[in-house]
Steps between C-alpha positions, in 0.01 A plus 500: 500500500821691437727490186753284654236247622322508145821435364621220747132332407618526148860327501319194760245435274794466224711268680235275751296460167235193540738256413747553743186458767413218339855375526501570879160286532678253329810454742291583800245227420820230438690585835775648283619724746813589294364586185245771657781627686653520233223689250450724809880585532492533089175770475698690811807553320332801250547699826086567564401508872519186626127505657330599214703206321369222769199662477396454102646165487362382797136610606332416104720113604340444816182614357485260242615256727231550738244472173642174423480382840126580500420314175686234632749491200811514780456369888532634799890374576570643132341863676729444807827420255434799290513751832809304625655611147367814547636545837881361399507753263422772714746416796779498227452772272422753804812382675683757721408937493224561285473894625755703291738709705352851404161420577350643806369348795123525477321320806346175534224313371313199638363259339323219543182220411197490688384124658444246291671638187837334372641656152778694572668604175370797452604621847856383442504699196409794636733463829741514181339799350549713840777413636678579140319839534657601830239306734550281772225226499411264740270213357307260775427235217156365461229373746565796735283608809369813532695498878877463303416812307417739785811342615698552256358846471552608880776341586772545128540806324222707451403419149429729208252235349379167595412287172218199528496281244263228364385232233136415550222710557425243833739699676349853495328397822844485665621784334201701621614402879858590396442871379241566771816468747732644272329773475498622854877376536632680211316608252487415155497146288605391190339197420606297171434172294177356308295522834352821428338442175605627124697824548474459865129579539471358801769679685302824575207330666764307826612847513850472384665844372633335140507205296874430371439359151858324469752447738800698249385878433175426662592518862791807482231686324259480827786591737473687700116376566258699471214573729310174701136481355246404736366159433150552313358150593163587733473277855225290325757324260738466746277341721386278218824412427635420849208254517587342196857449661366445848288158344756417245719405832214294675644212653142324481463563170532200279627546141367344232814457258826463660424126501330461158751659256736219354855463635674648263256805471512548868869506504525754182256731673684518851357755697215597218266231639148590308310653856793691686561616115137599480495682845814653450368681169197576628610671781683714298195542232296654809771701608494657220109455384611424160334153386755501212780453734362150579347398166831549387685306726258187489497485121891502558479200730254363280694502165805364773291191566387429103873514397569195745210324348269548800133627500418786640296266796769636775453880451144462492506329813729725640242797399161361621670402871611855521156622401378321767738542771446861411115566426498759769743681360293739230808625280621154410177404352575688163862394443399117582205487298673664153813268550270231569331554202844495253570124677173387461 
């Protein structure tokens, strides 16, 4: 970290203090687009860097938001409201130029979310980030297939960088796929978000060249990227893995839970239906051969399903129909049987 960074760190922490994130949650969770416009506009005015502004009083709100969300304390249109808020406030306050006229053209950055992953803050933030340094970014958005990147890649300016970023460690399987291509296209990833594990343990093992802690000073300090790392996940889990995906999809298969949750469960959970949730993890918990992985995200769903008042019957049920739509399948057996065992 250099002086000026250390000292920028200094000043935000001094004026986004917790209270003016807890002010932010506040509007956000109310629909008071106005008023967080207007805290935004207020903590911009001591002249810091607008990104790293967005940044402190943003990422700890949405956070907390998603915390409340899971213990049920807020629902899931109060999640949705909050992002609109969020989102208001970032199409006005980064109105018009945000690149300041001596700084030089650097090259372009692509970014983008692999399928089946949907939070997109972070990514906006750092499109801020670059383009502020010099960069020219061009973001895809979320839910993106592999084919639009090498598109994007062949076919726009040749990129200095091409970002992937992610939420949940479910997607590392389609991250895997991404870098494989990447790789031979261009070089290269950055890869971001809680998907890879604490400190971005995770990262190393898809093969991406860096994990970009935070989308302010995080991502300029990676540029340009450093060298591509070869992927150090052996044919065995990926096999493994692709299995687990390849039965997830079954059309014959039958799921036990979609049906048997309550209403009002089933609509909170959307997508997270207890068995694609379970297969999703798992696949990535193979991937990976890391039981923790899974253990973790099961206890997550589990403590998700106690806070709406609901035994843990639909995880468990989840579990013991993957086990045995996957007994074959040697490497799931320790994952299933140690989550099995915290639900039982």
């Amino acid at each position: 970290m250099t002086d000026s960074e250390a000292t920028e760190r200094r000043r935000l922490r001094v004026i986004v203090d917790p209270h003016a994130v807890r002010q932010l949650q506040m509007f956000a969770l109310d629909g008071n687009f106005d008023q967080a416009l207007a805290l935004t506009r207020d903590k911009l005015a001591y002249g810091l860097q607008p990104v790293g502004v967005l940044c402190a009083l943003m990422v700890p709100t949405l956070r907390e938001i998603g915390e409340l969300w899971h213990a049920n304390l807020i629902t899931h249109e109060d999640q949705a409201r909050v992002s609109a808020v969020c989102d208001h406030v970032l199409d006005h306050v980064l109105q018009g130029p945000q690149v300041a006229a001596d700084v030089a053209p650097q090259g372009t950055v692509i970014i983008a979310a692999p399928l089946g992953e949907a939070h997109l803050l972070g990514a906006r933030l750092a499109s801020v980030a670059l383009e502020a340094a010099g960069w020219s970014v061009v973001d895809l958005g979320s839910d993106v297939p592999v084919a639009d990147l090498v598109a994007a890649i062949r076919h726009g300016a040749e990129p200095a960088a091409v970002l992937i970023h992610a939420a949940r460690t479910a997607r590392l399987p389609a991250i895997l796929a991404v870098i494989d291509v990447i790789r031979r296209e261009h070089g290269g990833v950055m890869v971001a978000g809680t998907a890879f594990g604490a400190g971005g343990s995770w990262a190393e093992c898809v093969g991406a060249a860096c994990w970009v802690e935070d989308p302010h000073w995080g991502v300029l300090r990676h540029l340009p990227p450093p060298t591509p790392n070869p992927a150090t996940v052996t044919p065995e889990q990926r096999g493994a893995c692709s299995e687990v995906l390849r039965r997830r999809d079954d059309p014959n298969d039958e799921w036990p839970d979609a049906t048997q949750l309550e209403d009002a469960l089933h609509e909170a959970v959307g997508q997270l239906e207890p068995t694609r949730f379970v297969f999703d993890e798992l696949a990535a918990s193979v991937l990976l051969d890391e039981s923790a992985v899974f253990t973790d995200a099961v206890m997550w769903y589990r403590g998700f399903l106690s806070s709406r008042a609901q035994p843990p019957d639909a995880i468990r049920r989840a579990l013991l129909h993957v086990r045995s739509q996957l007994a074959d399948v040697p490497s799931c057996d320790g994952p299933l049987a140690v989550a099995l065992a915290g639900v039982t």
